[in-house]
N, C-alpha and C positions, 0 to 999 in steps of 0.2 A: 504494500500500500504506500504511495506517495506521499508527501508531508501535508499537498493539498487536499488531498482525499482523506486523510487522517483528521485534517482538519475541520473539513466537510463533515464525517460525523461525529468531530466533537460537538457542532454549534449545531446538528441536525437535535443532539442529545439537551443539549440547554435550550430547547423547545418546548422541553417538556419543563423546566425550570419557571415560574410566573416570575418571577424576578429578572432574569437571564432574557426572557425571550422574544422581547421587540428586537432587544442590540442584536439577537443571535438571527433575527429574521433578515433582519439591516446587513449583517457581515455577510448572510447568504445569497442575498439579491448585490450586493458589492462584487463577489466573488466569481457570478457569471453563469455562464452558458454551464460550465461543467458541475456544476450544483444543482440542474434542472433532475438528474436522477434520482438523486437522492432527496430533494425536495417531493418530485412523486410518489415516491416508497411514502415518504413521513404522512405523506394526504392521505393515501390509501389507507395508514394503520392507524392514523387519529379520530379519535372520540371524543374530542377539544374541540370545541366550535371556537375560541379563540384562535387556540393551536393553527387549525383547517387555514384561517381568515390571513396569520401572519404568514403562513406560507404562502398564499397567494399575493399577497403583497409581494414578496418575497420575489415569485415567479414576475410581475407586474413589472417590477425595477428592470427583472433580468431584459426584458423587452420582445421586442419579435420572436425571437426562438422560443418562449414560452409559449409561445400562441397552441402547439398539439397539445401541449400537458392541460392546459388553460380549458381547450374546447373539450376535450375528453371527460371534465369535471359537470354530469347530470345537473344543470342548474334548478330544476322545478323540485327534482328528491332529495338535495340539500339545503334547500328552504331560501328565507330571505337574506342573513347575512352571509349567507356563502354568494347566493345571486349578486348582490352588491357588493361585495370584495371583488366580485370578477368584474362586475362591469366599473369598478374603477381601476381596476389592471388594464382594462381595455383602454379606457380615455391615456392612463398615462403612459401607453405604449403607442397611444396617435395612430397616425395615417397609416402606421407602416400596419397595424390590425384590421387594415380595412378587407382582409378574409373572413374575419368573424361578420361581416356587414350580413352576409344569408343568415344565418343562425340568430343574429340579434332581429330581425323581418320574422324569424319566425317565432322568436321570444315574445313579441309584441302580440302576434297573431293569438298565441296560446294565452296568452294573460290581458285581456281586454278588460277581463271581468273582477283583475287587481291591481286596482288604484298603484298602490305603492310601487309591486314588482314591473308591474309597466308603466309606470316616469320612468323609474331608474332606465331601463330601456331604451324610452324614446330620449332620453339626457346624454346616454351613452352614444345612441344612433344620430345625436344633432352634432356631440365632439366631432365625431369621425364623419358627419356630413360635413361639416365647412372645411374639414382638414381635408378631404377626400374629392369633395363635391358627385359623389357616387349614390349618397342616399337620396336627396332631393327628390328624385323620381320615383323611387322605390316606397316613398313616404307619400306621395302624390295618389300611388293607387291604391293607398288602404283609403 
């Protein structure tokens, strides 16, 4: 194991620490691309709705490369603060998320009938429409 991978799950381990574990979400989304695996491991095994939340942050920082681990993440069966952890990963990964554009069209479609989880949505889908200019029309036909 490399000193970076070692390092990797030290701070994946001070996740589970409440004291430890914004800094250790903060050093893992600093860290990059090669912390996306191991951030996915820790999503899958967490029972921590906080936990779940600072990884996606986490992931969010990382940027575009997060985007398959990001979309893989069931947004309606882990509820609202997961839904909204992700779609502010989306806003602050910008333009360059404008792949999740279908998937957030269809997020909107399936939650008309929830006020909350569809703002968050159409909040996410107007970032990445001015940034993109790609939703405009797709917002036109609902």
């Amino acid at each position: 194991m490399s000193s970076e991978e070692e390092r990797i799950a030290e701070l994946i381990k001070v996740l589970d620490d409440e004291k430890g574990r914004v800094s250790s979400a903060w050093a893992l989304g600093k860290i990059g691309e090669s912390a996306l695996p191991a951030l996915g491991d820790a999503f899958e095994k967490a029972n921590d709705i906080n936990k779940k939340v600072l990884i996606i942050k986490a992931m969010g920082m990382i940027g575009r490369k997060s985007l398959p681990k990001l979309i893989e993440i069931p947004l309606r069966k882990e509820g609202y603060w997961i839904h909204s952890a992700i779609m502010r990963a989306f806003k602050n990964i910008g333009k360059e998320a404008e792949e999740v554009i279908p998937l957030l069209m269809n997020e909107v479609l399936k939650n008309i009938d929830d006020p909350e989880t569809y703002g968050k949505t159409i909040s996410t889908l107007e970032k990445l429409g001015l940034e993109t200019k790609k939703v405009i029309p797709l917002l036109i036909r609902l």
